[in-house]
C-alpha positions, 0 to 999 in steps of 0.5 A: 515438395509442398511441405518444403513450399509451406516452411518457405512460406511461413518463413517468408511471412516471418520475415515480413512481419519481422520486418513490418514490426522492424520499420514500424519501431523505427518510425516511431523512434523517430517521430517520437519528441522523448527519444532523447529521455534516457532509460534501459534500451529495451523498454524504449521498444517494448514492455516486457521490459518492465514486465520482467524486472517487476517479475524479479520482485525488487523493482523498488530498488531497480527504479531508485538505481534507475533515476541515479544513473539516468537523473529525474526522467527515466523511460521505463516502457514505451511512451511511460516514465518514471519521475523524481522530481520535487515539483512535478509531484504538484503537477502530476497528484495536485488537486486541481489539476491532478492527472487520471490514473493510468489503465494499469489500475484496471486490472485489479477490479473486474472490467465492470465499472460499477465495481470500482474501488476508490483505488481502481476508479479511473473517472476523477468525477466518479471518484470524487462521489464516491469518496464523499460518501465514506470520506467522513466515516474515514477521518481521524475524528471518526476513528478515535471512536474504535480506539477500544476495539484496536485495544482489544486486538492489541490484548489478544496480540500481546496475549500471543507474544506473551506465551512465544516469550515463554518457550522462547519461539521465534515469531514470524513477525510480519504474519502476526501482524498482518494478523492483528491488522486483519483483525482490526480491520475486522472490528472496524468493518464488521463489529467482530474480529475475524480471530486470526490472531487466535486461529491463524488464516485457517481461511486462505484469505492472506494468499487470495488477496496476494494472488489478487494483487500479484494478478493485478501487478502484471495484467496492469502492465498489459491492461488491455487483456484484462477483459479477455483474462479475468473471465477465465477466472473460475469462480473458487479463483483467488480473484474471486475468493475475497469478494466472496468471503467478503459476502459472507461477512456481510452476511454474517454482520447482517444477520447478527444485527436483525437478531434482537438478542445480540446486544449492541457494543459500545462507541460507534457503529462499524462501518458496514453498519453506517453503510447499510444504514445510509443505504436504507435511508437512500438507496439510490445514494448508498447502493448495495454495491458501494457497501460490498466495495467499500467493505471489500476494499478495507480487506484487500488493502487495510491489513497488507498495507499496515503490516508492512509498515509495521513490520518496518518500524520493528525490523529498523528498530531491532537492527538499530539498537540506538533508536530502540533504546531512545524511543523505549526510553521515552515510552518508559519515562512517559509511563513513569510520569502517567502520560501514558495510559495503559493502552496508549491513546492515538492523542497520548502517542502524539505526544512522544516526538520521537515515536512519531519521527521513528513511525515517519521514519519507517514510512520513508524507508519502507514504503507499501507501495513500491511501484511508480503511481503512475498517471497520464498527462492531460491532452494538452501536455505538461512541463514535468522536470524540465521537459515538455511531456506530451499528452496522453504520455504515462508518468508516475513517482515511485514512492521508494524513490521519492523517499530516497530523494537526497535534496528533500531528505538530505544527503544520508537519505538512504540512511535510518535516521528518526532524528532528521524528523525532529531537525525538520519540524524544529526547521518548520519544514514538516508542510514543505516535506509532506509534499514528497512523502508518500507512504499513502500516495499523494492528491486526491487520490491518496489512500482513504485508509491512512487514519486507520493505518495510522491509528493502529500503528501510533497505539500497537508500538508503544504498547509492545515496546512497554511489555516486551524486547524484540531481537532479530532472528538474523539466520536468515536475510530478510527479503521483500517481494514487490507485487505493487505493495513491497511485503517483508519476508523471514522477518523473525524475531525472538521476544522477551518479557519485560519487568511487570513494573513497566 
């Protein structure tokens, strides 16, 4: 008899909830101002929505079908929209009125604030001190200086590929290039290759850091656990290995510079190098955690980002045989005439039209970031596409979708095509489409490691499109998974050795 009393009553109870959660949805339909903004029926209710198409992994193509089928505002959780519109890029990025992250950006760094990236920092003001003090250490004018060290990555790499061609192995190329990445990524931070284009990732550092990020993905969409769940981190956790390994670099890089029998490299000094030497001549300015957080951000996200691009531009390339040819062709002739060296220079590469529209190219088609960067609205609300949007509201564009947006890019936007770059800078539009293109995001906020990304990719592909042919493995489809950046999977290729005379 009591255990009948007890299921009543428990289902009872359910009931009430059942229906108090019921009521409470109905209220906020309609009370809310947006109801009539389109979008999936059930993320008008409830995030796991989203949650469940991001966990499918292709959520960048999800989101581009969404904004055709729905037009520029589309509802993908309750009180958060998806945006595709020219003009709201300016009033969501723009400098001087740019919105505030959302609070899906705290989940990729610990719930301290102090550990912040220039990534995750939710405070513009904070935001804009920070960047000031490695915004200088960032830009193009800077980085030219490392230029000798990208050569040496690209040495050892071509070095790899060389012997692959000779027993006619087919490559994972999106590994080897998040290897070279990796290692470039080390020169510049710490003075030193990590050697992962030698040895591979004998240290797990490529799955911590995809761990992290995947962590990151979706806690983001609930960001509120984010404090209950990373303590349950155990300390060898992914989460926890990169910033570990990170202290070790620094350890490594510190030691190596007190040692007086270490002879010091050529050009400028790394990065970690300028931030230990700003930190002792101002502690209180440059802090030992700025230093970890700068060094631990180009980790995380100098190789992924650049391999993915990478792999871009060689995968579009391999499966468009006319571009390929067109842009060899223009690399061999510039060799031939000696505008080129025999490591290209980042100044040389801008000078090969067609190499840039192909790097622009794979940019557009195969963004990093495959999530919509999303913000929330200022409290006094804004006009976002043609709508009244109301504060505190949840916006963002994703870069996949702005880059297939057919006003901007033309109506074969979702077609490969370098030439369209060439047309819009003879059009003198190149000012006007920077404005939609976002690769490296958009404002203020935008990625402070694009120059270096940009660097390593305008020198790497001539360099290996003079020495060697790439033909795609097709046995197996290249897939992507997206965990916030877009990552190519069974990309494999075979390479063959060109003519010496090359």
């Amino acid at each position: 008899m009591f255990q009948q009393i007890l299921d009543l009553s428990l289902s009872s109870l359910l009931l009430l909830l059942t229906g108090f959660y019921g009521t409470i949805l109905a209220i906020q339909f309609i009370l809310d101002p947006l109801r009539d903004i389109p979008g999936p029926l059930l993320a008008r209710f409830t995030r796991f929505w989203l949650f469940f198409e991001i966990y499918k992994g292709s959520f960048e193509r999800t989101n581009i079908e969404l904004h055709r089928k729905y037009g520029p505002i589309v509802r993908v959780a309750p009180g958060e929209y998806s945006i595709d519109d020219f003009e709201a890029a300016r009033t969501i990025y723009g400098y001087s009125n740019a919105f505030v992250k959302a609070p899906s950006y705290l989940a990729f760094t610990p719930p301290n604030p102090k550990w912040a990236s220039l990534f995750t920092d939710l405070d513009p003001h904070r935001h804009a001190i920070q960047r000031r003090k490695f915004s200088a250490w960032y830009s193009m004018s800077s980085l030219v200086g490392y230029e000798p060290f990208v050569n040496n990555c690209s040495s050892v790499l071509s070095r790899r590929f060389s012997e692959f061609a000779k027993i006619g192995e087919t490559v994972d190329m999106q590994h080897f290039l998040q290897c070279y990445a990796f290692d470039v990524i080390g020169e510049i931070t710490f003075g030193n290759r990590f050697g992962f284009l030698d040895t591979g990732d004998t240290e797990g550092v490529f799955a911590a850091i995809d761990s992290r990020i995947a962590y990151g993905t979706f806690v983001g969409i609930f960001p509120w656990i984010h404090r209950f769940l990373f303590p349950l981190n155990p300390k060898t956790g992914r989460y926890k290995y990169v910033f570990n390994f990170t202290l070790r670099q620094i350890e490594l890089r510190t030691k190596a510079l007190k040692d007086p029998r270490n002879v010091s490299r050529e050009g400028p000094p790394d990065i970690m190098t300028k931030a230990l030497l700003a930190h002792e001549e101002n502690p209180l300015k440059m802090t030992k955690t700025d230093l970890i957080v700068i060094c631990q951000s180009n980790i995380s996200a100098g190789s992924d980002t650049t391999a993915i691009s990478l792999s871009s531009v060689f995968y579009h390339l391999m499966k468009n045989p006319q571009s390929y040819h067109r842009l060899q062709s223009e690399i061999d002739d510039a060799a031939t005439e000696g505008r080129i060296s025999d490591f290209v220079t980042f100044k040389e590469a801008q000078e090969l039209p067609y190499l840039q529209a192909v790097i622009k190219e794979a940019l557009r088609m195969h963004p990093a970031t495959g999530l919509p960067l999303q913000r929330i609205v200022s409290p006094k609300g804004a006009t976002i596409a043609g709508r009244f949007i109301p504060g505190n509201s949840s916006v963002g564009i994703n870069p996949w979708v702005a880059h297939r947006n057919t006003s901007v890019f033309g109506l074969d936007a979702d077609t490969w095509r370098p030439e369209r770059w060439l047309e819009i800078e003879e059009q003198g539009r190149g000012g006007e489409i920077e404005k939609y293109f976002f690769s490296f995001g958009m404002g203020s906020r935008s990625c402070i490691g694009r120059n270096i990304s940009l660097l390593e990719i305008s020198k790497l592909v001539p360099q290996l499109l003079r020495k060697f042919d790439f033909v795609l493995d097709e046995s197996e489809e290249l897939r992507s998974l997206n965990r916030m950046f877009v990552k190519q999977q069974k990309f494999r290729a075979r390479i063959i050795a060109r003519s010496e005379k090359l």
